[in-house]
N, C-alpha and C positions, 0 to 999 in steps of 0.2 A: 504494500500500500504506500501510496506516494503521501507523506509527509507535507503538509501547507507551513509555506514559510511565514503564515500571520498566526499560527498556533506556538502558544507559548508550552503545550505539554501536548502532545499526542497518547491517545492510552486506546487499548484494545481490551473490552472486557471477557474476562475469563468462562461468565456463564450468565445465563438467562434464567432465573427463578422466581417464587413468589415468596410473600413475607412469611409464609408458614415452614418452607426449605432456605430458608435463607441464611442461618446460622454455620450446618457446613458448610457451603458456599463459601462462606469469607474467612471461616474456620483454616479453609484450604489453604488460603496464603496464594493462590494462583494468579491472581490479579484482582481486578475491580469488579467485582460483580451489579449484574442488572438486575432490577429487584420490581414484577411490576404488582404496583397497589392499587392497581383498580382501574376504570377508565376514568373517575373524578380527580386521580391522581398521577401528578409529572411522574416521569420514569425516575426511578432511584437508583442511584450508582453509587454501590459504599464499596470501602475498604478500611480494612483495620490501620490502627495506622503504624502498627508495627508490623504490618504486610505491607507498606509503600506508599499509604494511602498519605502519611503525612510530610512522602518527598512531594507531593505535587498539589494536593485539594487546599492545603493552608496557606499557600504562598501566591494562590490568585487573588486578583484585584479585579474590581471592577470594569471592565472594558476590553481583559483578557479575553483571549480566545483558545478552546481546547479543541482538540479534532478527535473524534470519538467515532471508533467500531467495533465491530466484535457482534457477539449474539445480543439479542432484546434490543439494539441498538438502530434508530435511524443514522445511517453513517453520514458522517457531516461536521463542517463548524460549525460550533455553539460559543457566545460571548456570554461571559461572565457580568449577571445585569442585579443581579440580589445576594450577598453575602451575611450570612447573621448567626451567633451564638449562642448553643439551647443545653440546655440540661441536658445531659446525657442520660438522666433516667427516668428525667419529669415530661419529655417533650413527645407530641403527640401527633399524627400526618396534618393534625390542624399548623402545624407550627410549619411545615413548606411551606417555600416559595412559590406561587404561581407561577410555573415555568413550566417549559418543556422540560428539563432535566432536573433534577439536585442531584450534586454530588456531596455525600457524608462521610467525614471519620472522625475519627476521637481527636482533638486535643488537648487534653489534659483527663485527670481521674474520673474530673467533675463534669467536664461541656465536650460538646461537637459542633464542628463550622458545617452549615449546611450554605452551599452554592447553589444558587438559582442560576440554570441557563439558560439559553434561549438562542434556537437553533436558529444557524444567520446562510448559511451557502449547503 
């Protein structure tokens, strides 16, 4: 896959699941997995973040662009349009982004940065 030179991280995710198989999944460490919650809800792409997830989903900024494919995945650029920090045990699918995508993982014991994206090409 050709790499876009406006993409600050390009990731390919490792597998397509739902929120009820979701835990081996990311257990695996195989990459980012796709996680879908519904049709009321953006596609979720987590990773742990001591499986990679915290070399790339913490260090976006708004305006960033990620290039994203793999299974469950519209393949595409997505910019980075909503970034926000939730409880990691209090927070609820109310608490996504209105987005085509979120991407989530742990940053600290306590919180998770969840990414709103919003696919752009």
């Amino acid at each position: 896959a050709r790499v876009s030179c406006d993409a600050r991280f390009s990731r390919a995710t490792a597998k397509f699941t739902d929120l009820e198989n979701v835990d081996p999944a990311l257990d695996a460490c195989a990459g980012p997995v796709a996680v879908h919650l519904g049709d009321d809800h953006p596609l979720l792409i987590a990773e742990h973040d001591y499986c990679g997830g915290s070399d790339w989903m913490p260090k976006l900024t708004e305006d960033d662009v990620v290039q994203l494919t793999g299974p469950g995945v519209d393949t595409g650029l997505y910019e980075a349009v909503e970034i926000t920090e939730v409880p990691r045990y209090d927070s609820t699918l109310a608490d996504l982004p209105d987005t085509d995508v979120v991407l989530q993982t742990c940053i600290s014991r306590s919180e998770m940065v969840l990414v709103g994206l919003v696919r752009r090409a």
